[in-house]
VEXNUVEX-775802 format. One record per residue: residue number from 0; z negated, y, x negated of N, C-alpha, C, O in turn; residue in three letters. Coordinates in steps of 0.001 Angstrom, whole numbers. Each point is the difference from the previous one (the first is absolute). Layout:
BEGIN
<NUM <Z Y X> <Z Y X> <Z Y X> <Z Y X> 'ALA'>
...
//
This chain:
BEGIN
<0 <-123177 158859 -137642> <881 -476 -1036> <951 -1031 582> <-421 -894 735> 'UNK'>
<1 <1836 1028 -1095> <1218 -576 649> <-330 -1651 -767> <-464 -109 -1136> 'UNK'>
<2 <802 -1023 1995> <-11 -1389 -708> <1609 440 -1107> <897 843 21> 'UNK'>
<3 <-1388 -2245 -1036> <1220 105 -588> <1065 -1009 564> <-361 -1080 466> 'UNK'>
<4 <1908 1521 -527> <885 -556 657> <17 -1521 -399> <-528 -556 -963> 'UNK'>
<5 <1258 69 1943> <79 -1552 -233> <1229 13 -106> <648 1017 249> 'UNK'>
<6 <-173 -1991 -586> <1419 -71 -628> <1181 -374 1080> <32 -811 926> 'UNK'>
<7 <1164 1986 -1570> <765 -386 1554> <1181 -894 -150> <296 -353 -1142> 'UNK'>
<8 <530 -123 2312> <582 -1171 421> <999 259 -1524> <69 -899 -838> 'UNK'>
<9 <428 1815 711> <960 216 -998> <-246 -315 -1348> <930 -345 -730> 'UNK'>
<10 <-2213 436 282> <-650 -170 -1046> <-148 -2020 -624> <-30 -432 -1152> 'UNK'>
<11 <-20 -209 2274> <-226 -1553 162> <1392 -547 -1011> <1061 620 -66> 'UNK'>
<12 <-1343 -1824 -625> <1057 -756 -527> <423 -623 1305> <-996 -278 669> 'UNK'>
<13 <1634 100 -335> <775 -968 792> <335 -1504 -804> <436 -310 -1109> 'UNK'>
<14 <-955 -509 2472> <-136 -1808 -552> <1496 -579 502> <720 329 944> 'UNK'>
<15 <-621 -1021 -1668> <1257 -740 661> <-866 -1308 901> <-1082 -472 -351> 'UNK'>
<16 <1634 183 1202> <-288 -992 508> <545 -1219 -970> <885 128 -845> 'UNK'>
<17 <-1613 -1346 1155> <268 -1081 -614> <930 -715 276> <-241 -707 979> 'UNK'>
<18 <1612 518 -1588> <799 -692 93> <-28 -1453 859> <-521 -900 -658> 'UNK'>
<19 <1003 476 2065> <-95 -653 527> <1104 -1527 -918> <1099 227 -507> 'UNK'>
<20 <-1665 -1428 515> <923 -839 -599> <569 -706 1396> <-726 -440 891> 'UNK'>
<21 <2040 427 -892> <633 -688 943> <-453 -1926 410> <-330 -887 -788> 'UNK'>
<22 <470 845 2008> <-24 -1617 -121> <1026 -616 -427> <-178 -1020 -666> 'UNK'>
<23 <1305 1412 899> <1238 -845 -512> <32 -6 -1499> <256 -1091 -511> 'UNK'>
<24 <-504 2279 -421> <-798 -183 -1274> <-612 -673 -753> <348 -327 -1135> 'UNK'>
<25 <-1956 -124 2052> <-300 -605 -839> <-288 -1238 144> <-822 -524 -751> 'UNK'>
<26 <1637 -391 2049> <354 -937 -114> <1540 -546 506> <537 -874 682> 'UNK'>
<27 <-178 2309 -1719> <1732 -696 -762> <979 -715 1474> <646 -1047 36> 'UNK'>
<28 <-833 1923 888> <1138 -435 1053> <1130 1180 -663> <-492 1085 -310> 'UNK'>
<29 <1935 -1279 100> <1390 449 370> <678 280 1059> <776 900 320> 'UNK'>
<30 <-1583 -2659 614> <922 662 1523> <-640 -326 1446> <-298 -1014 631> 'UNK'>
<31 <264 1962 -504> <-806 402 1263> <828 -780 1259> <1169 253 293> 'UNK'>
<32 <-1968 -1189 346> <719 -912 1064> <-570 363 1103> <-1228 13 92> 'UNK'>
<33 <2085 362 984> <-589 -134 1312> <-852 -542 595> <-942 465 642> 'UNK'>
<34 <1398 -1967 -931> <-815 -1324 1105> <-1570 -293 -974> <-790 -842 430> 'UNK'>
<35 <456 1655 -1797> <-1227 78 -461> <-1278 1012 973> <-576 1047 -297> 'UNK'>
<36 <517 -1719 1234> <-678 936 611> <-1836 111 -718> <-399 1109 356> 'UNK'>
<37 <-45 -1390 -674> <-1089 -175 -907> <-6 1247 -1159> <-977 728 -178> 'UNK'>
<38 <1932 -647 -384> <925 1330 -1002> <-193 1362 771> <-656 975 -368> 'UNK'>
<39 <1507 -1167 1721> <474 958 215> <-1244 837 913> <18 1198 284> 'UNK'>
<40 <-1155 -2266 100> <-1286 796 731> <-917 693 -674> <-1001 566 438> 'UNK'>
<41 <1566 -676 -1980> <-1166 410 -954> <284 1576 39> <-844 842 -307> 'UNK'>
<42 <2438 -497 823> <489 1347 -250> <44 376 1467> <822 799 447> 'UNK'>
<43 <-1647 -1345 206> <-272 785 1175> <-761 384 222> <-538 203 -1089> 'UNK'>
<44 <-417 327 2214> <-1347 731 677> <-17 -801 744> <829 -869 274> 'UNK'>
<45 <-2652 1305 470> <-454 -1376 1262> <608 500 1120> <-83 -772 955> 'UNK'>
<46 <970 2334 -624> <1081 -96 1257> <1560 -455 -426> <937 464 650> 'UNK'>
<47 <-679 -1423 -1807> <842 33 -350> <922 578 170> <949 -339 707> 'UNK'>
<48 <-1121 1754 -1608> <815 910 -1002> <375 -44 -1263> <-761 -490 -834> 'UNK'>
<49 <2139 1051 437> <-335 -815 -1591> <-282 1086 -518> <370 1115 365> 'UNK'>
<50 <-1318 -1511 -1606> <-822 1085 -1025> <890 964 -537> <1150 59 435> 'UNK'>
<51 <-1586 788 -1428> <386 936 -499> <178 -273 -1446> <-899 -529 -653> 'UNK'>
<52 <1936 844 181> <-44 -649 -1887> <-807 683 -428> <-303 -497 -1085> 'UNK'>
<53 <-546 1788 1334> <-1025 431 -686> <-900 -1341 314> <-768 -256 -927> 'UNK'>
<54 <705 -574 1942> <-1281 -393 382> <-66 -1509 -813> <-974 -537 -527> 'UNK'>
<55 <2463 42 639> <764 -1184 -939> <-502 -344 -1103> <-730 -926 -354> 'UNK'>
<56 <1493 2294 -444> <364 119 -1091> <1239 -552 -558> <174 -255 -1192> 'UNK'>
<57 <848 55 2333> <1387 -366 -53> <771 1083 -708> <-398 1165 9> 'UNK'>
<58 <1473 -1534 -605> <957 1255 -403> <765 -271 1371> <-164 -697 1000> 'UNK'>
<59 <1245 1778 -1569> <1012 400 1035> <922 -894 713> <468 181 1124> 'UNK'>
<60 <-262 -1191 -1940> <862 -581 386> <-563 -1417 275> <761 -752 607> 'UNK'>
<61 <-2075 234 -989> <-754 -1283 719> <-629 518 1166> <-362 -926 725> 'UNK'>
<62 <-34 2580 -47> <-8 55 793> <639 -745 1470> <-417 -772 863> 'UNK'>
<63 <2310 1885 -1323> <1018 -310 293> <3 -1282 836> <-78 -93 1225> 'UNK'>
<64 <200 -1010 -2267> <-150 -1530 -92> <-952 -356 1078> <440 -761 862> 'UNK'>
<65 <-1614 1152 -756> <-1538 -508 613> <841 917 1793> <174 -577 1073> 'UNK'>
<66 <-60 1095 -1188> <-94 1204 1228> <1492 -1109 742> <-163 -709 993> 'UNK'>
<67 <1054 782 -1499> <936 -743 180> <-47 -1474 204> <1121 -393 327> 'UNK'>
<68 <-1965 -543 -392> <-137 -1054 -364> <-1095 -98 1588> <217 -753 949> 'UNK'>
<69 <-1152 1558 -1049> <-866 48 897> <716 531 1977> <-484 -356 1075> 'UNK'>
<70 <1727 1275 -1325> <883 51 1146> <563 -1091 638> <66 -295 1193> 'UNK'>
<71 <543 -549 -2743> <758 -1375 580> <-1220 -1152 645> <-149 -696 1005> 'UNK'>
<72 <-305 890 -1806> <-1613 -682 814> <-226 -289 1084> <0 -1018 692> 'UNK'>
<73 <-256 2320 -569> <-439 935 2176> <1543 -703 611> <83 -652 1041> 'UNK'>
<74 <680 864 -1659> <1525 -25 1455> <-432 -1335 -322> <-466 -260 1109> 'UNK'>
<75 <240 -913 -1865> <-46 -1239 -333> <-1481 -536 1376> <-302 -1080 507> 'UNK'>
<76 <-40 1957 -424> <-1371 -425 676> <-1402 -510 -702> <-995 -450 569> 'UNK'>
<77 <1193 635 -1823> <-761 -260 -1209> <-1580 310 -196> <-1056 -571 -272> 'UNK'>
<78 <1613 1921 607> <-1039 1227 -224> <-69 425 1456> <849 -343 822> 'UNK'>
<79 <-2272 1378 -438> <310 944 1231> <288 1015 -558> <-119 285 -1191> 'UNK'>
<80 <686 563 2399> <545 1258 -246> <-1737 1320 199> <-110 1123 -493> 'UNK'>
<81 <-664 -1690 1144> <-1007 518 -216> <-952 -678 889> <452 -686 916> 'UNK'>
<82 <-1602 791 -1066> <-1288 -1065 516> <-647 888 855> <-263 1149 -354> 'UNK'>
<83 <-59 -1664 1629> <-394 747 1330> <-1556 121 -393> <-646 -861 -597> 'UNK'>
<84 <107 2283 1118> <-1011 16 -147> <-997 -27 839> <384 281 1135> 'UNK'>
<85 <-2023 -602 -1241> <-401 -213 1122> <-1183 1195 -208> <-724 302 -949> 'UNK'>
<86 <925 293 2510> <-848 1418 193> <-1112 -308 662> <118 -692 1011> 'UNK'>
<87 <-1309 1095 -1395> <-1477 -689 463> <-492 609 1157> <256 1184 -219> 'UNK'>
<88 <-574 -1215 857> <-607 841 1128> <-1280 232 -260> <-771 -813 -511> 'UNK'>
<89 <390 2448 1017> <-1172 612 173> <-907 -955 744> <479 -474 1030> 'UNK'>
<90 <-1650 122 -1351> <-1201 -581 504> <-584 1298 1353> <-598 -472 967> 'UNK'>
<91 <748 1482 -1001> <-395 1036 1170> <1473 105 1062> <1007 696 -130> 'UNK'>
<92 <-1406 -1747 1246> <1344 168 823> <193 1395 338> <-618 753 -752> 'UNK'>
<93 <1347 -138 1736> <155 676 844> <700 1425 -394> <507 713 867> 'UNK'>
<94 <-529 -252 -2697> <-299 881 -163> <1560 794 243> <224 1040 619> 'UNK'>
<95 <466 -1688 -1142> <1335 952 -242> <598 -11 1238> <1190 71 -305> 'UNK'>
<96 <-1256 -123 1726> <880 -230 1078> <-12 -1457 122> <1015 -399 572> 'UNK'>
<97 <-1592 -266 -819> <-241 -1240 -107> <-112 -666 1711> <-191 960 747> 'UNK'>
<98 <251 -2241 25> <42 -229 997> <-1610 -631 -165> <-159 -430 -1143> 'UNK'>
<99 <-968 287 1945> <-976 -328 -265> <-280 -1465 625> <-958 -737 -229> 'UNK'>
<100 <2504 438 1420> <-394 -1638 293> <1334 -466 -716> <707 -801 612> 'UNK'>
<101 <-447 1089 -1430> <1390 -861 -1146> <-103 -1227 512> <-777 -379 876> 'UNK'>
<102 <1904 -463 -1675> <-268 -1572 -394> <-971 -620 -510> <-316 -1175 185> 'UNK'>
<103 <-417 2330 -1157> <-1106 -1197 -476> <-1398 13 667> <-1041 -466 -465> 'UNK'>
<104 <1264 1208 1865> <-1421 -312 633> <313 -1101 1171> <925 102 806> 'UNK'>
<105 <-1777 -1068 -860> <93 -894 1101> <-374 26 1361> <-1189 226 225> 'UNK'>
<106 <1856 -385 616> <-63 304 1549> <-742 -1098 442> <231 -1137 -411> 'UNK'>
<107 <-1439 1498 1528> <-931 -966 412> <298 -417 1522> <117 902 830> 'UNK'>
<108 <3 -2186 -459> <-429 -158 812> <-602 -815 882> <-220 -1157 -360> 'UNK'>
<109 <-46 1453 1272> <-1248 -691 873> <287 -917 626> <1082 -71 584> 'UNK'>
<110 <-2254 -1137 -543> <314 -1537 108> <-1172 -299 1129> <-1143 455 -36> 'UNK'>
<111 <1562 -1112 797> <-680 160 1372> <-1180 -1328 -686> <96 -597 -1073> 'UNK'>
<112 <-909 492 1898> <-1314 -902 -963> <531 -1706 184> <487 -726 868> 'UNK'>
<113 <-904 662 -2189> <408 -2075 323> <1463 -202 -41> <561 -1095 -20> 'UNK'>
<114 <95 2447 7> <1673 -702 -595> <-497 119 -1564> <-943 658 -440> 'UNK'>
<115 <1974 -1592 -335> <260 -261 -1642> <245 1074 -389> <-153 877 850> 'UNK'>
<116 <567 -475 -2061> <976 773 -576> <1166 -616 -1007> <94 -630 -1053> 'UNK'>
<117 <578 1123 1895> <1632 -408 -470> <103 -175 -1512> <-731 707 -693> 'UNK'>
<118 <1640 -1658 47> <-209 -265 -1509> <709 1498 -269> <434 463 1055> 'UNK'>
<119 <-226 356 -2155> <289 1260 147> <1652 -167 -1171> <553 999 -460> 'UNK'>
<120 <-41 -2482 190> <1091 -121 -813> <642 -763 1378> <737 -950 -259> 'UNK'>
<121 <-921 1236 1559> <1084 -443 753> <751 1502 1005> <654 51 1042> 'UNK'>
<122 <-1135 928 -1942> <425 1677 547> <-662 352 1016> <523 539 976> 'UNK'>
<123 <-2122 -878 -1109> <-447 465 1088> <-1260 780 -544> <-476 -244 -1108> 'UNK'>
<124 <-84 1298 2053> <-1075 616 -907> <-1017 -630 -154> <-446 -676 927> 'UNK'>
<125 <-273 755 -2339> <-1115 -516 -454> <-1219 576 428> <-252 1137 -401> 'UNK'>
<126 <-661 -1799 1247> <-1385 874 396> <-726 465 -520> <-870 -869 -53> 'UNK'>
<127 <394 1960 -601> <-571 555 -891> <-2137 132 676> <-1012 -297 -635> 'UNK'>
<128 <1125 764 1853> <-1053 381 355> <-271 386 1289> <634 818 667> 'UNK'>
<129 <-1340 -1272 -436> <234 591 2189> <75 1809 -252> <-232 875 -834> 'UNK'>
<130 <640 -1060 1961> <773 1173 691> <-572 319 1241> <-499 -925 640> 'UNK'>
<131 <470 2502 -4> <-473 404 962> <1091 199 541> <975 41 -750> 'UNK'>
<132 <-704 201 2620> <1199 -223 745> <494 1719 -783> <1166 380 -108> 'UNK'>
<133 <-2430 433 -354> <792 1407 194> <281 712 -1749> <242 1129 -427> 'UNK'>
<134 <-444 -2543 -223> <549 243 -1385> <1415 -309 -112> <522 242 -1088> 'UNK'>
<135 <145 -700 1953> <899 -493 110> <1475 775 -539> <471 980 578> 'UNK'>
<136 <27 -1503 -1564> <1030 1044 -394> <1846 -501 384> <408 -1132 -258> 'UNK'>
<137 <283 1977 747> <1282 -596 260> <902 570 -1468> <-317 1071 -518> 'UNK'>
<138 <1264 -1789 47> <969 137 -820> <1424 235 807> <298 -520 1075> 'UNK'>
<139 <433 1344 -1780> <1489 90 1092> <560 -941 -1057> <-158 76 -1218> 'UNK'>
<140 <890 -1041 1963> <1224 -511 -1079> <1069 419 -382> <748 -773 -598> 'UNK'>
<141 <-270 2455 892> <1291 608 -90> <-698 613 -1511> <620 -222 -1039> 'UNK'>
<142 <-1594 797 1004> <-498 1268 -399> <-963 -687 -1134> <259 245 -1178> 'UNK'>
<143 <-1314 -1063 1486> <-913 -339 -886> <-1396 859 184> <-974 -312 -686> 'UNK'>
<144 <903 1345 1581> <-613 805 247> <-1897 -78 709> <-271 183 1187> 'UNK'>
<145 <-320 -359 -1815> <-1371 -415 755> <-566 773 1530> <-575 1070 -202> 'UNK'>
<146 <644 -1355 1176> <-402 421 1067> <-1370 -405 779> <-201 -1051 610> 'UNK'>
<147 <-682 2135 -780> <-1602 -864 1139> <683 -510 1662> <795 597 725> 'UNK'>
<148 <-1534 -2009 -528> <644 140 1275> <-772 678 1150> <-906 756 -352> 'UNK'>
<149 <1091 -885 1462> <-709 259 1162> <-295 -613 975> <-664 535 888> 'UNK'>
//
């Protein structure tokens, strides 16, 4: 025995979405000022973009106003033109073509017995841990390139 049908897309009332109330609305601004930068971040996004009057609830023409107001802004230096973002790095080095002695691994080296170690904020390397003569790793300074020595 066939289930009975469920009801199809065509069949549905359709909702209106809920009327968005503008900010300039409902606290009674007329004129949209540039140098209000406080105003004008409310009609932006966190990469500062400006919103969408669906998203507002601006009409057409306080859009206008906001979108306009928010240009003179940016050339003003007011506002940014968009906010840099920061890209996280994978916790598993190596994977994508990745270099496996990068910058952020520290180069060791070996300190003959009973010398100090150099303070490591006067650009000199910081001693991490003895070293064997044949752990010894060379760096090229053209290249950056990790080389075993010999």
């Amino acid at each position: 025995m066939a289930r009975p049908r469920t009801r199809r897309r065509d069949d549905r009332v359709e909702r209106k979405p809920k009327k968005r109330v503008s900010i300039l609305d409902s606290e009674q601004i007329t004129y949209v000022d540039y140098k209000d930068v406080n105003l004008l971040r409310r009609f932006m996004s966190e990469r500062a973009k400006i919103r969408a009057r669906r998203v507002t609830g601006n009409d057409t023409q306080q859009q206008r106003e906001v979108a306009r107001a928010i240009r003179v802004a940016r050339e003003m230096a007011l506002l940014p033109y968009s906010v840099r973002q920061v890209t996280h790095r994978s916790k598993r080095r190596g994977e994508r073509g990745e270099r496996e002695g990068g910058p952020d691994t520290a180069v060791q080296t070996p300190v003959p017995e009973g010398a100090e170690a150099l303070d490591a904020g006067a650009g000199e390397a910081e001693v991490v841990g003895e070293v064997e003569a044949t752990d010894l790793v060379e760096v090229s300074a053209a290249t950056g390139d990790a080389e075993a020595a010999e």
